[in-house]
Steps between C-alpha positions, in 0.01 A plus 500: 500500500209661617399890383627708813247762606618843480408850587594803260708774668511918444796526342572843653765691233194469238296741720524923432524612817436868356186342382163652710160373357334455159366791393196598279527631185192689320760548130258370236679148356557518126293316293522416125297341236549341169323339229593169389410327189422160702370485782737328792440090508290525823364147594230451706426159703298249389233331693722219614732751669240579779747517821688700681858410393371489170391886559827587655721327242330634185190722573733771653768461268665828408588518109729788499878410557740734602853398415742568801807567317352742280323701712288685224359200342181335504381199322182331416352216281211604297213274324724457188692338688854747506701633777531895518672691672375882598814745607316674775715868641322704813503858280341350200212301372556130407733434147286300243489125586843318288491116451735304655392155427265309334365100624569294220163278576134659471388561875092573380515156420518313815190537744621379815814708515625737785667843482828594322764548746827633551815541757781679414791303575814709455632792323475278152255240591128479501266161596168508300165277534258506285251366713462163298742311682812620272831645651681750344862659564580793277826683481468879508798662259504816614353539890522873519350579180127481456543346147755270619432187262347177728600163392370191520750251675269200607149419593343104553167430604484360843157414542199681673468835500698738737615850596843557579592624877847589480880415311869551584818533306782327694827338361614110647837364423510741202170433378239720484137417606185628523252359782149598405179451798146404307154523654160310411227384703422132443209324575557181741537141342239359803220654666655655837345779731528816414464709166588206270819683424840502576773791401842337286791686502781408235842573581727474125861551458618545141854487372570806243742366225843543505710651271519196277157419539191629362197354721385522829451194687259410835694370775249469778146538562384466822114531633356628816097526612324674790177559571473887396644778281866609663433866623932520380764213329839593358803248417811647647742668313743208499237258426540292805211551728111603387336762740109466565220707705189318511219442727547119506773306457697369113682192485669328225356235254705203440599390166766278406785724505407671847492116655802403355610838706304409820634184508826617477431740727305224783854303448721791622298547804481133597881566578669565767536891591805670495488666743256562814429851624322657817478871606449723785415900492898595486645216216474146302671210581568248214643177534700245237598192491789425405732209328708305710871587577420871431762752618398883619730601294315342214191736536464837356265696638397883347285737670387837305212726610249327217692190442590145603739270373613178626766272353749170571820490419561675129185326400206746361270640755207286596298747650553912343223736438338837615383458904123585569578755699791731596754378772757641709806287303784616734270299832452258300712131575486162394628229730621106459324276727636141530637486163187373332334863476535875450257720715475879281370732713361825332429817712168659347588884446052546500492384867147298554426487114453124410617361242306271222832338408868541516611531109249633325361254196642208671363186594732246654454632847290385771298728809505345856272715649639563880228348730548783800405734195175353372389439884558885548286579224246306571503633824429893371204369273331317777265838554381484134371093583184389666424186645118547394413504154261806638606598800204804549203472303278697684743804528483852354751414264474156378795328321520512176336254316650461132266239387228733468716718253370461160781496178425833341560638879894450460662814326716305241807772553455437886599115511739527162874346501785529332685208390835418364535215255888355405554413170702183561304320749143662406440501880411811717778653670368839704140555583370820617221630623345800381208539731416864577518591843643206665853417553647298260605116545 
């Protein structure tokens, strides 16, 4: 299934309508200072880091981490290599540095290494690199305590060096996991156009142990690249989707468990669909199949504002999940045609909105775009088309011409996108546009 193109929406009960206009404020900030006894681990880039993404990624790194459940805390990795952790208060100057944590390997000794990082996962949970290609997943004993005792729980080297993004905390069929997002910029195998360079993204979910268990485990690791630094990438709370803003495009890497996935995947959509689905401005029409010598009294139908389910006989559903958009569930009808199908008409409660999909996540329905409806639309864009690839050279205001617009004359932030990755299929899903002042797709 291709990645339907979306457009983001106000959502209007997050707005203060008291609210007027920013206003200036002359206050003085507060501003504290401290002496350390080693000096933060600031790393600077090496000649072979000479590009842009390799700027963005690790030239403008900031090495001060605020934790967001403990508002008062900030943390840093100095050149001895230990975490600490400064209890900053607005009516005081800053507490002496306490550390936290110490890396069990020598970081002076590797010269091609990248920063220290850190991401506070949860209230208890905290996702280190050191920068030499080592992961690290500490349990904190005490969150709201500055003292609070970190643990070491598990670390493995992966391989090249990285910087980690972002983690989540989420629980699946009683198990909890922690999905962690790396970053490194990796230099391309063969000699392509462009920088040379290409920006990898690792996506890693890690099993905690359970109660009878003492070690954490791997389950997945799964590996995107693009072609520059994501301006903003978060995994989902749940774990099942990855969420990317970038100024051209990612797109997963196979290895051998993501095409044992695809393939499964290519197999389901080589069948049949099961069901077929048009719409118009005021609802959505699905039709099903169904098997022979079935009775209308065999099918169970439920509408509900958000929700769909459709059933046979006291067999489970075969199609239940949340509906893309709202509907109107008292207008809405199904109807038996000839005994061999089931027409489900759903009256859209968002008159003219259209809808993406029907259920939202699923896959084994098929569009049949309405032909009167694509003729009509192609109909209102005719004015933007030209039959001359220049139609008036010689006026005052010439066309456009984009070929004579040079790279660097592109505001990255103007042509950016955000992207929605699922974690099952490793396929798009939404695609936005984030273009400033333009509608978007």
């Amino acid at each position: 299934m291709e990645a339907a193109n979306c457009s983001l929406r106000v959502n209007r009960l997050l707005l203060d309508p008291k609210f007027e206009s920013y206003k200036l404020s002359l206050d003085p900030l507060p501003c504290y200072g401290v002496d350390l006894d080693a000096a933060v681990a600031e790393v600077k880039l090496r000649d072979d880091q000479y590009t842009l993404d390799h700027m963005q990624a690790y030239g403008m790194y900031n090495y001060l981490h605020s934790n967001p459940w403990c508002s008062d805390s900030v943390f840093y990795v100095d050149q001895l290599g230990r975490i600490m952790n400064l209890t900053v208060t607005l009516d005081s100057a800053l507490g002496k540095p306490i550390e936290v944590f110490r890396f069990p390997s020598d970081l002076s000794a590797y010269d091609r290494r990248l920063c220290s990082s850190m991401h506070f996962t949860s209230t208890n949970w905290v996702t280190l690199s050191d920068g030499t290609g080592t992961l690290y997943l500490v349990h904190i004993a005490k969150a709201d305590h500055p003292s609070g005792k970190w643990e070491l729980r598990f670390n493995q080297e992966l391989g090249d060096p990285f910087i980690v993004l972002h983690s989540v905390l989420f629980v699946q069929e009683g198990v909890q996991i922690i999905d962690v997002l790396l970053l490194n910029v990796e230099k391309d195998d063969l000699d392509v156009k462009g920088s040379g360079f290409h920006v990898s993204l690792e996506w890693i979910s890690i099993e905690l142990p359970r109660q009878d268990e003492c070690k954490c485990e791997i389950l997945k690791r799964r590996k995107l690249h693009g072609k520059s630094v994501p301006h903003y990438a978060a995994i989902e709370p749940d774990g099942n989707g990855l969420m990317i803003i970038s100024y051209k495009p990612f797109s997963f890497i196979a290895n051998e468990h993501n095409q044992a996935e695809e393939e499964s995947m290519e197999q389901d959509e080589k069948r049949d669909p099961l069901y077929v689905w048009q719409q118009t401005a005021d609802d959505v029409t699905l039709t099903f199949a169904l098997p022979d010598g079935t009775a209308k009294d065999d099918i169970k139908i439920h509408f509900a504002p958000t929700h769909l389910t459709v059933s046979l006989k006291e067999q489970k559903p075969f199609l239940k999940g949340p509906l893309y958009s709202v509907i109107d569930h008292e207008s809405s009808t199904w109807v038996l045609k000839d005994e061999r199908r089931v027409e489900v008409t759903l009256a859209k409660k968002d008159i003219d909105r259209m809808w993406t999909e029907v259920i939202i996540g699923d896959k084994q329905g098929e569009f049949i775009a309405d032909p009167a409806q694509c003729a009509a639309i192609a109909e209102q864009l005719m004015h933007l088309t030209s039959a001359d690839l220049n139609p008036d050279p010689d006026g005052d205001k010439p066309p456009c011409n984009s070929q004579e617009l040079e790279e660097c004359d592109v505001s990255l932030e103007d042509c950016a996108t955000l992207c929605r990755f699922d974690g099952g299929s490793l396929k798009a899903t939404h695609v936005v546009s984030c273009t400033q002042n333009r509608s978007c797709v």
